[in-house]
N, C-alpha and C positions, 0 to 999 in steps of 0.2 A: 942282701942275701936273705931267701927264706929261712926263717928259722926252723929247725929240727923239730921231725913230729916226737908230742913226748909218747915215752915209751910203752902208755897205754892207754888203750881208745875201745871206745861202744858203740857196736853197731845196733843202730834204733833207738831212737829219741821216744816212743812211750812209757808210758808212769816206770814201769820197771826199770827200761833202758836210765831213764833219768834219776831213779833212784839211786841205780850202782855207779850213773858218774858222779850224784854227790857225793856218797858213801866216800867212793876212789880219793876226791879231792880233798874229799876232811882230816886231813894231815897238811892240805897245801899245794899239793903234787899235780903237775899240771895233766888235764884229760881233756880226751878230744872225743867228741861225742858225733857220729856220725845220724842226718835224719833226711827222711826223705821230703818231709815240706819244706819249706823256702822259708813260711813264718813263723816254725819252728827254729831254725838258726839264725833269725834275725832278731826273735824273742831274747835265745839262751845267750848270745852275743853280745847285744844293744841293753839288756833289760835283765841278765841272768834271772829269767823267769822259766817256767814254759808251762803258759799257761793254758794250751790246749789239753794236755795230757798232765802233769802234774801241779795244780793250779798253787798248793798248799808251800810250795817247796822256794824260801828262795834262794837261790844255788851262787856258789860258788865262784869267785871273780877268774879262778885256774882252771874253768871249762869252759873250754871254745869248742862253737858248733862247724859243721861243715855239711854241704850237698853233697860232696866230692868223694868218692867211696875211693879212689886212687891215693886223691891224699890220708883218707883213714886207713888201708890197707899199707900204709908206711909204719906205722906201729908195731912194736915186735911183739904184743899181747895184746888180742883185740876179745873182748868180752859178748856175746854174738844174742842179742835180745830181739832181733827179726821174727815173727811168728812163722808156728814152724813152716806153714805151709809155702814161706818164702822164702826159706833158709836157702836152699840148692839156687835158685836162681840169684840172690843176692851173691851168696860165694862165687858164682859165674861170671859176674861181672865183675870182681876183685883180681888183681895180681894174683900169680901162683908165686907167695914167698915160702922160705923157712919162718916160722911164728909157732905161737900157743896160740890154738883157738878155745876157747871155753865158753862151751852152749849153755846158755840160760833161759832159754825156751822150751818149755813142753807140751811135746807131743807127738806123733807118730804121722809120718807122710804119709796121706793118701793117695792111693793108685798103685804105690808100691809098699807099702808096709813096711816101710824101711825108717830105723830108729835115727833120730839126728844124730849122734855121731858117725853112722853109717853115710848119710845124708854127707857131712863135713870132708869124712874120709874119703868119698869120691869126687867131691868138688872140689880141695884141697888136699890132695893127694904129698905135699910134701912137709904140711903143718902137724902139730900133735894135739892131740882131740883131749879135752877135759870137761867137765859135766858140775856144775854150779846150782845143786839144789836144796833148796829145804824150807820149811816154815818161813815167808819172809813177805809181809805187805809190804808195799812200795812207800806207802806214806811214814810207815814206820823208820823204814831202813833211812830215807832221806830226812828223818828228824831226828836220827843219829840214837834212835834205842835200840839197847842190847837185841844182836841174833846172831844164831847160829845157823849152820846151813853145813853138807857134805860137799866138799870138795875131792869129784873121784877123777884120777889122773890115769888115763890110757899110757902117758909115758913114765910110770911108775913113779920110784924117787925121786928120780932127775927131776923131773917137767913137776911135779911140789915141791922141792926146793928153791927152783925158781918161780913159782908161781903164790905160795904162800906169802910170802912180803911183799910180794903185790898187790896181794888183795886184800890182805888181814890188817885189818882199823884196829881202837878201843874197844869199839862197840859191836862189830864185825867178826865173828869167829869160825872159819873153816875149820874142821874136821876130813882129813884125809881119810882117802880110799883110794882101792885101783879098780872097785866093782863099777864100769860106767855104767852096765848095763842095768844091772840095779838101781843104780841113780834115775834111768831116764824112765827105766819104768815106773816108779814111784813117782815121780813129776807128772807123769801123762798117765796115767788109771785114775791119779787121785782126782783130776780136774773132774773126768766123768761122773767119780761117786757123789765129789764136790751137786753137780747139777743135782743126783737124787737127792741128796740130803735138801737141798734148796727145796724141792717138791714136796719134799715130807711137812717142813717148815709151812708155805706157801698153803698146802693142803691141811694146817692146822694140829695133824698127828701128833703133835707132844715130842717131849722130850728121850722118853723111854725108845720110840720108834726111834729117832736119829742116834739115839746110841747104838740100837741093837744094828742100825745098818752101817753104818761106820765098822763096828766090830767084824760084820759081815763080808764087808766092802773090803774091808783089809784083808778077809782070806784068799777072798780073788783076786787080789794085788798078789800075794804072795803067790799062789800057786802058779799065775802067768809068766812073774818073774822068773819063780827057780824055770818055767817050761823052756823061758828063753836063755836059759843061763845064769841069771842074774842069785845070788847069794840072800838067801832069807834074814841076814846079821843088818845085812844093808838094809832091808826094806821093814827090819824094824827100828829104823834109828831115823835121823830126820830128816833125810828125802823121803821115807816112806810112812812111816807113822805118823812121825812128829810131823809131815805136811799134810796130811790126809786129814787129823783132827783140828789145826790152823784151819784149811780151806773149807769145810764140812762146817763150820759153823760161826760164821759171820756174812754179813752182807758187803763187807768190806771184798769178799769172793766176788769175782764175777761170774765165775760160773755156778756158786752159791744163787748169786741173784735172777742166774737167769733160770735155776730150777725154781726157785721161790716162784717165777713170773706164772713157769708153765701149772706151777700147782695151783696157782690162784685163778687158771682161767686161759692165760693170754696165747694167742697161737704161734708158733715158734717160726714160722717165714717170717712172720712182723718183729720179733725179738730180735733175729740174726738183723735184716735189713737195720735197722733201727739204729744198732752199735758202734759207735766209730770203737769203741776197744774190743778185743777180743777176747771170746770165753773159746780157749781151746780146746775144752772138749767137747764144746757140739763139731768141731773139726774131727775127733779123735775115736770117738763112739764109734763111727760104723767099722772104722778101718781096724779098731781091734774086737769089735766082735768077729768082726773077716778071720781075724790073727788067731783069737782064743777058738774060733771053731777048725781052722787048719792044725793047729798043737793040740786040739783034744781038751781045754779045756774050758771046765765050767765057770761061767761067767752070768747070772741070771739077771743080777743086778745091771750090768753093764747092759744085756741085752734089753732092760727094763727102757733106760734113757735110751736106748738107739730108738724105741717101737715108742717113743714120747717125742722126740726130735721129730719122728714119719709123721706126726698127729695123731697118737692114740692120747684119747681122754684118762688124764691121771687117774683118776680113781678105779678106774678100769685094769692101768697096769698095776696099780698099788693091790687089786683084788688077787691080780694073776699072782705075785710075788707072796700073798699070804695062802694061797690054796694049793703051796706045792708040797712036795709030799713030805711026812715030816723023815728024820733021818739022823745018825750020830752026827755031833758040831764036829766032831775032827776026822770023819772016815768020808767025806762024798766027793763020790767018785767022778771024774773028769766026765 
């Protein structure tokens, strides 16, 4: 007889993916990690390594890999690490069951500007959507040091009450919410400031410059969020703040690293091409300056990295960004 899938599983086997199936296991509890390459589940399986995407990590005897998105789709709480831009098609090819889905990817679909749990909720129309973000390296989380992260639950108390002792370790600490929307935008704004900051770096600018943009970078986090609904409480707590100065200032960022690249020179067709991981906001850049100029608002920094993504020469937009006009910090206008 097959044995029973256990009761929680990760769809995407990259660093992240692999980090919250350690995380999951480090009490013992068996997880099922779903991945789309073949020597990825024959690594995590055969070798409890995976050393394509998380080299550092050795995982867990209580996770088993699998190709088989049917048999991960057996799980009644699947943890959803797909990059965003492959979320809807991966749910598409999953069962439609009753389950918790819980996105751990950020960033905003292109083509339709539509937020991942938007994305979930129509590809999964009979599961309940929950949002898994905050300050959290991969390498960290799967070497079992302390973090914390917001756990915001579309199905209110219910769907955190069962989902908190599923996911809450020692060292693992959710923070309950019902703001998803807040969540997801803090997740995906920050990755894009993430790149500027990388540029600032890259381009030498000091330290005082990636404070004062960071500082900056978070009023346009905030302003976009409350336009789409999302709660200003959320997006100062740690999917929004507490991730934005995490991401914003290390190389351990990928999309730290890949604004570090573009400020030092290197031209961003060859960056993208180059990657097997992904930095999701050169995904995310265009599709929310789309978003921020349809709600009216101001977003200059954002629009900075989108006109750096196209090939405009850094120093050129770092010039645009100092020669605007000056104005009160808390009165400018959409």
């Amino acid at each position: 007889m097959k044995p029973a899938a256990p009761k929680i599983g990760v769809i995407g086997a990259g660093a992240w993916g692999t980090a919250l199936a350690q995380m999951l296991a480090s009490d013992g509890r068996d997880v099922l990690i779903w991945a789309l390459e073949p020597e990825v589940v024959q690594d995590v399986n055969s070798h409890h390594r995976n050393s394509l995407y998380l080299p550092s990590a050795q995982l867990a005897e209580t996770i088993h890999a699998t190709d088989d998105l049917t048999e991960a789709a057996q799980c009644a709480t699947l943890l959803l690490v797909t990059p965003a831009q492959h979320l809807a098609r991966i749910l598409g090819q999953m069962p439609r069951l009753p389950r918790d889905l819980v996105l751990c990817s950020k960033g905003i679909e292109n083509g339709t500007g539509r937020l991942m749990s938007n994305v979930a909720s129509d590809a999964a129309p009979d599961s309940e959507i929950a949002v898994l973000s905050g300050p959290t390296f991969a390498h960290e989380v799967a070497a079992g040091q302390p973090t914390a992260v917001t756990l915001a639950c579309g199905g209110g108390d219910a769907q955190w009450e069962r989902l908190a002792p599923e996911i809450a370790r020692t060292t693992f600490r959710p923070y309950y919410s019902t703001d998803v929307i807040g969540a997801e935008v803090g997740g995906s704004v920050k990755n894009v400031l993430a790149i500027a900051c990388g540029v600032v770096d890259g381009l030498g600018l000091g330290q005082n410059a990636r404070a004062a943009l960071i500082a900056r970078g978070y009023a346009e986090m905030l302003r976009f969020g409350e336009a789409l609904g999302g709660q200003a409480a959320t997006l100062a707590g740690l999917c929004g703040l507490g991730d934005l100065v995490l991401t914003c200032s290390s190389t351990s960022s990928r999309n730290f690293s890949l604004g570090k690249a573009l400020g030092e020179g290197a031209q961003p067709e060859a960056l993208m091409a180059d990657r097997r991981t992904v930095a999701e906001g050169a995904f995310t850049a265009p599709v929310l300056v789309e978003l921020a100029r349809k709600h009216e608002v101001s977003m200059p920094i954002v629009e900075a990295v989108h006109s750096l993504l196209n090939g405009a020469p850094a120093r050129e937009v770092v010039r645009g960004i100092l020669a605007r006009p000056l104005k009160p910090e808390q009165e400018e206008p959409a």
